[in-house]
C-alpha positions as CSV (number, residue, x, y, z in Angstrom):
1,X,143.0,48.6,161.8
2,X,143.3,51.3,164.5
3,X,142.7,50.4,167.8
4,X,141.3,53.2,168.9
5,X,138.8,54.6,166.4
6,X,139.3,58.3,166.5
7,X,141.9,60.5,164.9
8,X,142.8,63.6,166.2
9,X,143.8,66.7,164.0
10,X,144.9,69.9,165.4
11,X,144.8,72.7,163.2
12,X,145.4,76.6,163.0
13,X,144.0,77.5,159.4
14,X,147.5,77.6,157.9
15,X,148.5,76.0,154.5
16,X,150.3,73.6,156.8
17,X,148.1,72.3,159.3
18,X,145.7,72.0,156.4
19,X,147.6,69.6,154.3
20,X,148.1,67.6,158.0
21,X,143.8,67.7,157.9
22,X,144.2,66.4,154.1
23,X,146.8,63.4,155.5
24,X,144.5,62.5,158.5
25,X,141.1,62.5,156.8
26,X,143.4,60.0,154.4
27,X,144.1,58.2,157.1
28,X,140.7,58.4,159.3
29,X,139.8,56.9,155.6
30,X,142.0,54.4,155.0
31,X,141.6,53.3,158.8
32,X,137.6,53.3,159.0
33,X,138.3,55.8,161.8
34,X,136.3,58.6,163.3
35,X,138.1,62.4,162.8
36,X,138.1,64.9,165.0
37,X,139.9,68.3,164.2
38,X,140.6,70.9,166.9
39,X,141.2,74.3,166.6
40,X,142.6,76.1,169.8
41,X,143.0,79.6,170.6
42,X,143.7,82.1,173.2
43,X,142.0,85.2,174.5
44,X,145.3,86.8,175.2
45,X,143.7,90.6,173.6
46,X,140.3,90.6,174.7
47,X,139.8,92.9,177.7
48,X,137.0,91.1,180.5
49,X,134.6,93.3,179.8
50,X,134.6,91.9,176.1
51,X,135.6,88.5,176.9
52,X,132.0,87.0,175.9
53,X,132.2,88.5,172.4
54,X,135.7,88.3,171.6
55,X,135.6,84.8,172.2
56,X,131.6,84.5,169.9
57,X,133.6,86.4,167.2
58,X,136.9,84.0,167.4
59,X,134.4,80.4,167.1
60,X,132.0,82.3,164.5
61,X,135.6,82.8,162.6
62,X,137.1,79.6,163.3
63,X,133.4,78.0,161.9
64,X,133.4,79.9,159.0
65,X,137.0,78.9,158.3
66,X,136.2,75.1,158.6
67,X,132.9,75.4,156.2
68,X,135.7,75.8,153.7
69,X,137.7,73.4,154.7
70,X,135.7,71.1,155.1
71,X,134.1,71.3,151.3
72,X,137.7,71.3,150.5
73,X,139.4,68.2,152.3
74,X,136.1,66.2,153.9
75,X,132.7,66.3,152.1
76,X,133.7,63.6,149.7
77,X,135.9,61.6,152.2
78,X,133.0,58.9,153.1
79,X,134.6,59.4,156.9
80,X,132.6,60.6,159.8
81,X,134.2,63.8,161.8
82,X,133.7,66.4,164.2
83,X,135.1,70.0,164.6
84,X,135.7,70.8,168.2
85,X,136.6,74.8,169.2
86,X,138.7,75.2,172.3
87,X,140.5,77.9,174.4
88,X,143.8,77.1,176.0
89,X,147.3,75.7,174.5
90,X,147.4,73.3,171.9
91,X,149.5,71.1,174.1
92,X,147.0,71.2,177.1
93,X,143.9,70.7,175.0
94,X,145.5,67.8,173.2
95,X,146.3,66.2,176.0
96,X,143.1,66.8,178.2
97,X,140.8,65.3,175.0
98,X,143.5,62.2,175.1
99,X,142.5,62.1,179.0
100,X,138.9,61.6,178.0
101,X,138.6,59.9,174.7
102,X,141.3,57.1,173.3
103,X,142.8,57.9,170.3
104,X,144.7,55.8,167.5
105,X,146.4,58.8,166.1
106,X,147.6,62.1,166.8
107,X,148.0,64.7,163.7
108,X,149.7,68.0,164.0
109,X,151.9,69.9,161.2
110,X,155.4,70.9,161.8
111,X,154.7,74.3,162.6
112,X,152.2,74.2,165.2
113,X,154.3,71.2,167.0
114,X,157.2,73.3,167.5
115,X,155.5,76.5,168.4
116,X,156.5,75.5,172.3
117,X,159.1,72.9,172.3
118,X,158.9,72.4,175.9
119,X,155.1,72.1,176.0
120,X,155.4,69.8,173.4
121,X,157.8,67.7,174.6
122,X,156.0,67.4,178.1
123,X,152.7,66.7,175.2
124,X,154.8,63.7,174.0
125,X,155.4,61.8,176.9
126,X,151.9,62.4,178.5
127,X,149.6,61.2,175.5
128,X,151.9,58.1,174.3
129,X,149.5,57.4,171.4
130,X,151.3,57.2,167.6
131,X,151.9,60.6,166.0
132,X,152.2,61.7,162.6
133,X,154.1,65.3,161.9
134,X,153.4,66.6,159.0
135,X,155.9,69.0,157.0
């Protein structure tokens, strides 16, 4: 059993970081765990002016994205989840969620881990909670 009950799963929408959401809703499954997938981004190309709707258009896209997703990978799972949208780094977000709620695992494909080795490692030896890298 997993001492803390929630799983986290970051994803980007890629074929990889969905099969790590396929691995972790196994998990969240097989562990009677709560789910939560996060999807960062950055406004790196939306001018202030624009910030309000650039950012509306990236979470309406990001939604849209997990509706499929989630008929694909979750629906028939029997596991309870959440999708959470957040700007920032995928390193920083992980760790400030970890900050506020305990969790048993930490899910990330290959890719997305090594996008920033640095941040990552710093991500490592700040969250110190079991973590799965998926291929």
């Amino acid at each position: 059993m997993c001492m803390a009950k929630t799983i986290l799963c970051t994803i980007d929408f890629s074929a990889s970081s969905c099969q790590a959401l396929k691995l972790a809703a196994t998990l969240a499954r097989d562990l009677k765990a709560h789910l939560t997938i996060l999807y960062t981004y950055r406004l790196i190309r939306v001018k202030n002016e624009e910030l309000f709707d650039g950012k509306k258009k990236i979470e309406e896209e990001a939604a849209k994205n997990f509706i499929s997703l989630e008929k694909e990978f979750l629906m028939d799972m029997g596991i309870s989840y959440d999708f959470k949208t957040e700007i920032g780094f995928v390193a920083d977000r992980v760790e400030a969620y970890a900050k506020k709620t305990p969790i048993g695992f930490f899910v990330i494909d290959k890719k997305m881990s090594f996008d920033s080795k640095e941040t990552f490692d710093e991500l490592l030896e700040n969250i110190k909670v079991p973590m799965l890298i998926v291929p």
